[in-house]
N, C-alpha and C positions, 0 to 999 in steps of 0.2 A: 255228486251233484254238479250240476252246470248252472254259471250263471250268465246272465246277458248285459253287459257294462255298459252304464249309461253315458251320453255326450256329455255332461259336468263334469265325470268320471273321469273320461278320457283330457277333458279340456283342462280342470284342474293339475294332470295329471304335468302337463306342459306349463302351468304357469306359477315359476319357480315363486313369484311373489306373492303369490295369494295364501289368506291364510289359510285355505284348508290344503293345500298343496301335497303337506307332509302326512296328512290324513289318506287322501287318495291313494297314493303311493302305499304306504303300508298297508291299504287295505287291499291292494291288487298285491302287493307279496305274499301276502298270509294267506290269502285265496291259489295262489301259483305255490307256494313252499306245500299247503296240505293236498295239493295234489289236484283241485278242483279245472273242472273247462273253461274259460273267459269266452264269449262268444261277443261280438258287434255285428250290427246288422248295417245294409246300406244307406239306412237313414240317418243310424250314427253318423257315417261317416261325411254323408250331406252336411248333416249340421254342423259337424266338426271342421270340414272343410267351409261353411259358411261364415263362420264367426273367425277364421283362421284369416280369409282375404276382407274382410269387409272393412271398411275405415274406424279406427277407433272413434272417434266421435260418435257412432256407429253403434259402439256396443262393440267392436274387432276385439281381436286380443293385441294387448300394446306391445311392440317390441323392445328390446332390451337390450 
């Protein structure tokens, strides 16, 4: 089966302080260990890239 990962997915995926961080993460390993496809599309990557530059005030992701 293939799935399609979402922008939380990926976003969580980078923000070592959030709580679901370590959720995200393990749920894209256990996905990648049983073998399954992870696919993003290029909307994903819009939005990821949009929350990525924007000002935290903003709604950005804060740096660290």
């Amino acid at each position: 089966m293939s799935y399609q990962v979402d922008t939380n997915i990926l976003l969580r995926g980078v923000q070592t302080e959030h709580p679901m961080h370590e959720t995200a993460k393990q749920a894209i390993q256990r996905l990648l260990v049983a073998g399954e496809i992870l696919y993003y599309l290029p909307q994903n990557i819009r939005e990821f890239w949009n929350v990525c530059t924007r000002p935290t005030e903003r709604n950005g992701l804060e740096t660290v």
